[in-house]
Every structure is written in structure tokens, then in C-alpha cells.
N, C-alpha and C positions, 0 to 999 in steps of 0.2 A: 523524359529525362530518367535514367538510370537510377537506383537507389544511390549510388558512390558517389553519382553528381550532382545529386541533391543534397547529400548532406555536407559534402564539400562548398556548395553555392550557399545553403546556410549560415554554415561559417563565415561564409565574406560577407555576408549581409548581418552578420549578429553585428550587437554594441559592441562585442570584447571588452565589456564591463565587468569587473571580479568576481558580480556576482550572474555572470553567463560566460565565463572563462572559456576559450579554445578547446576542443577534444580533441581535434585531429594536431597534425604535426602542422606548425607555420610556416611558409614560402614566400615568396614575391608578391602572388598574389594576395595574399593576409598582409603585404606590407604598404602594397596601393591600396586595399581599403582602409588602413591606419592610415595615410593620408589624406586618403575622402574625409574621415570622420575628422581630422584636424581640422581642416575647409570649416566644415558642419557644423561645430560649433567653435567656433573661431570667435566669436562674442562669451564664451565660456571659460576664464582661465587654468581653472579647476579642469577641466577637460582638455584642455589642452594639452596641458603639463602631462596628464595621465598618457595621452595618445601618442605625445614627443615621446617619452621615454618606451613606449613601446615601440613606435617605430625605429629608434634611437637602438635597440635594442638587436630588436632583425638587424639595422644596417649592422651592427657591428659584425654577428654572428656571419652575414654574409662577403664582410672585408668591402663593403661599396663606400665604409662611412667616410674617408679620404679621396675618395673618385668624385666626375663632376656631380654623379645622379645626391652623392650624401651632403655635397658641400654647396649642392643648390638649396636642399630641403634643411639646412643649417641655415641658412642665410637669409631665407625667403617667408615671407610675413602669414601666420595662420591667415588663411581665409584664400589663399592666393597658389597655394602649393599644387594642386592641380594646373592652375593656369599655367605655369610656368613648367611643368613637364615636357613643354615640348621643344625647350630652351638648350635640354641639355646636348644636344649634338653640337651645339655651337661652340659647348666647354669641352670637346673633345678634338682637340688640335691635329691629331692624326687622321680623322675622318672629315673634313669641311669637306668634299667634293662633292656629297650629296645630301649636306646639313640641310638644307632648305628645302628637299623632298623629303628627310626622315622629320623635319619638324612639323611638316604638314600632315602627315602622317600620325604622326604621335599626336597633335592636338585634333585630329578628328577620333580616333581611338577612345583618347581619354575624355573626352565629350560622351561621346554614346558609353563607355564604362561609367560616368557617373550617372545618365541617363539613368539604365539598365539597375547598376544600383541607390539612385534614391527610392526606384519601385519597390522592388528587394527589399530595402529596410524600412520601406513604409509603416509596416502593422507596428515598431516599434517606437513610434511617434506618438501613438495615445496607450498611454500607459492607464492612463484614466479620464474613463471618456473618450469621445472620437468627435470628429464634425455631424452634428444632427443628433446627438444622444439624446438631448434634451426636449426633441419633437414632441408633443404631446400624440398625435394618430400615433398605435403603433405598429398601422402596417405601414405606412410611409417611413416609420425610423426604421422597421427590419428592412426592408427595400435599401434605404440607402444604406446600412449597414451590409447588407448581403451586396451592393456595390461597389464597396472599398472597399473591403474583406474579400469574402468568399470569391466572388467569382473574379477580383485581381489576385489573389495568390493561388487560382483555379490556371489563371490564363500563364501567371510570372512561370511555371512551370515548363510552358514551352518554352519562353526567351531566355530563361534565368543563364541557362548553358552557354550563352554569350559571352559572360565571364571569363568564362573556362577559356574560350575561347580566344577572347581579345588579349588575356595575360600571355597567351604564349609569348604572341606577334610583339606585345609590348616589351615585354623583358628581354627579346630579342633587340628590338631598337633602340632602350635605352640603358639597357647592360651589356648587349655585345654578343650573348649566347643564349642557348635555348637550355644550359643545361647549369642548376643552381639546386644545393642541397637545399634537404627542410629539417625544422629542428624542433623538438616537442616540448612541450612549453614546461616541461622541469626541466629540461635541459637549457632554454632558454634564462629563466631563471635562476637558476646555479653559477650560471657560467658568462651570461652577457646580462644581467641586473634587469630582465623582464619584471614588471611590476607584482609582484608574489598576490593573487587573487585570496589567499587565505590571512595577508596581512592587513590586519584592521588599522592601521594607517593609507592604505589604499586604497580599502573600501573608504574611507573619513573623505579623502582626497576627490573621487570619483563621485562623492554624492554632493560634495561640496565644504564638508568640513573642519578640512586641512588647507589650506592655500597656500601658507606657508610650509609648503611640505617639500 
């Protein structure tokens, strides 16, 4: 993988937590991972909240938030948003004649992009501590540690580009085109209410406490 598509594939795999904010410009693809992550923690309201309003956020910037793809993920219960992506051709009344080949499609897609990325955002799951930290041998804890670390974000390197890849085909089937601006995340913020990563209301919110925010 290239340096540009590594640090691109980074992105989709980061928390997008305020305090590991976007660098590059955000897309479609930055807005199906703000769905994953709602999924993800979907037992988290505090996270939720935070992830809705980012994604809340692209939609609007990109004009879908009124189409089927915005007024599915309005309507549709955290934990579930994924599943249901492959719904949306059936809310597009002009195209049903091969709804049931693009839904098949789409729900194999978004299956292997969440595969792809729960790998991806692996390493950011133990923040403190990992599985076997606590082994007393320590060659048996580096071992398992250089197994879930090293040599899966050794290997993610060659698959990670799948992202890349799968967003096109995706944004094709369930927006219609292959070609969709990107917007940088002050611009996001100024103009479509992205969650200001320097407001400590949204750090409060993101770590848990704001709820009522």
C-alpha cells in the first residue's frame, strides 16, 4: 500500500474522537465508518450521540440527509445501521428493477467493509492493557502480543486497501454516482455543525461526561 493509502485507510480506521480529530478532508468513506462506529457502540449513548451528529453532519454537507440513504440512518436503531444498508434501493422508487440484485450486493459489500474494518481498528480497543497482558512468562506475553499487534497490523497492510476499494462500488449503489465532494473538517464544522474537537463540551461528551449534551 502506497503512503496516501495508508494514511487515508488510517483515517477510516481511527475513533474520530476529538482527541484523534480527521487530518485529511472527509467523504463517504469517513461517513460509512461514522456508521460502523455507531453499530460499535450502540450500548454507549454518549457515543452515539457524538457519532450521530458527525455523521449527521457529512450527510448534510453532502445534500443525502433528505434521500433514502439519510432518512434510513434517521430512522434506524444504533446497532442495526449497517444491517440495514442494503435496504436502501427498495426506498428508491425509480430504480426497483434490480433492487434485489443491488441489495445483495450491498449487504455482501458492507459485511466484508466491516470485516476489513473491525481489523483496522483493532489496536484501538485496548487502550489499556490488551488480552494476555497480564501473563506472568514473558516470552509467552511478547509472543502473544507480537500476534495481535505486530504482525496483524504487519499483514492489515496488504488488505487495508480494500476500503479503498469497496467505497467506490458502495457509494455507487447506494448514492447513485461515483463522484461526491470532500470537505475539511473546519469547513465541516463552520458550516454543517461537525462536532468542534477543540470544544471541551465534546471532549465531556465523547469520554462520557456530558449526556445531556
Amino acid at each position: 500500500m502506497n503512503t496516501s493509502d495508508q494514511v487515508r485507510v488510517n483515517q477510516l480506521t481511527s475513533p474520530y474522537s476529538p482527541f484523534d480529530a480527521p487530518q485529511l478532508p472527509l467523504d463517504f468513506s469517513d461517513y460509512l465508518s461514522l456508521l460502523w462506529r455507531i453499530d460499535r457502540h450502540a450500548d454507549q449513548p454518549n457515543l452515539v450521540r457524538y457519532y450521530l451528529r458527525c455523521a449527521r453532519a457529512l450527510a448534510s454537507a453532502f445534500e443525502f440527509d433528505n434521500r433514502s440513504l439519510g432518512r434510513m440512518v434517521r430512522t434506524t436503531e444504533p446497532g442495526l445501521l449497517y444491517a440495514t444498508l442494503s435496504n436502501v434501493p427498495f426506498r428508491e422508487t425509480g430504480r426497483l428493477m434490480d433492487a434485489a440484485a443491488r441489495k445483495s450486493a450491498i449487504d455482501q459489500l458492507v459485511r466484508l467493509r466491516a470485516d476489513v474494518l473491525a481489523i483496522g481498528a483493532y489496536q484501538h480497543d485496548w487502550v489499556v492493557g490488551w488480552p494476555g497482558s497480564g501473563i506472568l512468562d514473558p516470552e509467552l506475553r511478547e509472543r502473544i502480543f507480537a500476534t495481535l499487534f505486530t504482525a496483524l497490523r504487519s499483514q492489515y497492510s496488504h488488505f487495508g486497501r480494500l476500503l479503498l476499494v469497496i467505497d467506490i462500488v458502495l457509494q455507487e449503489l447506494l448514492m447513485g454516482t461515483r463522484r461526491l465532494a470532500d470537505y475539511s473538517l473546519g469547513i465541516l464544522i463552520d458550516h454543517y455543525d461537525y462536532p468542534d474537537p477543540e470544544d471541551p463540551e465534546v471532549r465531556d461528551l465523547y469520554r462520557g461526561d456530558a449526556l445531556d449534551w
